[in-house]
Structures are given as C-alpha cells and as structure tokens.
N, C-alpha and C positions, 0 to 999 in steps of 0.2 A: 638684151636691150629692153629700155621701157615702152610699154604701150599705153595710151591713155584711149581705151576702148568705151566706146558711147555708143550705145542703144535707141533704138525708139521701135517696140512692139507694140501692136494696135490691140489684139487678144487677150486678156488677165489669167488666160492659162500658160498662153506660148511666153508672156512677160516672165510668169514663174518659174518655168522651165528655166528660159533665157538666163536667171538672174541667180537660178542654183549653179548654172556651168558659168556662168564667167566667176561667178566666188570660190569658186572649185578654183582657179585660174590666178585669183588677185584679191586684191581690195576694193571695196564697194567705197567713193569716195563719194559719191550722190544717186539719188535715186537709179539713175538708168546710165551714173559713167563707174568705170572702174579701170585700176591703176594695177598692171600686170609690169611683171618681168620674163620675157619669154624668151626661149630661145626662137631658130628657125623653124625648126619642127614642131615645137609645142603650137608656136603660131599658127601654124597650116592643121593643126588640132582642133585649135580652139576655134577656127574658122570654119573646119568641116562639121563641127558638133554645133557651131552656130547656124548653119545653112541645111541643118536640118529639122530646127525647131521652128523658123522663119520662114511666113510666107511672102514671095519675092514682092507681090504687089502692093502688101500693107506693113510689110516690118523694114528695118533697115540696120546694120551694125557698119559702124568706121573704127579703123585701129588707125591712128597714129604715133610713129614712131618717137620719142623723145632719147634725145640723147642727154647725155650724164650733163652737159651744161645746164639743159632745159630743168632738169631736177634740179640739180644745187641752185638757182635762180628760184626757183617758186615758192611759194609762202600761202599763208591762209589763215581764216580764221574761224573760230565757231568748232563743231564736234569733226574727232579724227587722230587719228593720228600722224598725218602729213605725210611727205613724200619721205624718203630714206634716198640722199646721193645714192647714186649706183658706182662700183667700185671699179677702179680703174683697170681696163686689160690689157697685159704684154703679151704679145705674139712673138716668139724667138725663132 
C-alpha cells in the first residue's frame, strides 16, 4: 500500500535523523512529506524507528494510507518525479 507520510520536527538534529529514515523508506516528495510503499510490517517499522527519534511533545508524523485510485488521480507540477500507479493485487 501507499503512504503519504508527513512530518513536522521542531529539532534540526532529530529533523535529520527523521528525514534519513523515511528516505531509507520512500521518496522525499517536499520538504517534510514523503511517498512510501509499505507493506504492514515495514509500516510498524518505519513507525517504530520514527517514535524513536521524536519527542512526543514537540515532533509529530501522520501516515496516510492511499489507495491505487488516489495515485492514478494525482498530478503535480514543478521538480519530482511524480507518483507511479501502484499495481494492481489478486488474491486467489
């Protein structure tokens, strides 16, 4: 599934942490969002390595889930390389 994970760190050190693991993760599509493909567990991953660099009173991260419509619908313009559909899954 896609994530469109959005940041806001208050620190310039725990930011740069922050901004090595989610690029570890995905694509940096603006300063503090990036566009992930994760499964379930990489998710619970990338949450647990985020809840370690973040302090709860002054940082914050949101993952939202996007489904394969939300991708094929979006557009943009300016520097990037844009979303990529996510490919369709059969379950048998």
């Amino acid at each position: 599934m896609h994530y469109l994970v959005i940041t806001d760190i208050a620190d310039p050190r725990r930011l740069r942490r922050a901004a090595k693991v989610c690029e570890r993760w995905g694509e940096r599509v603006q300063k503090s969002v990036y566009l992930m493909e994760l499964d379930a567990e990489n998710l619970l991953r990338l949450q647990s390595a985020m809840i370690k660099i973040m302090h709860g009173s002054e940082d914050s991260a949101r993952y939202y889930a996007l489904c394969g419509l939300d991708i094929g619908r979006s557009s943009g313009e300016g520097l990037g390389r844009g979303l990529k559909p996510m490919a369709d899954h059969w379950i048998v």
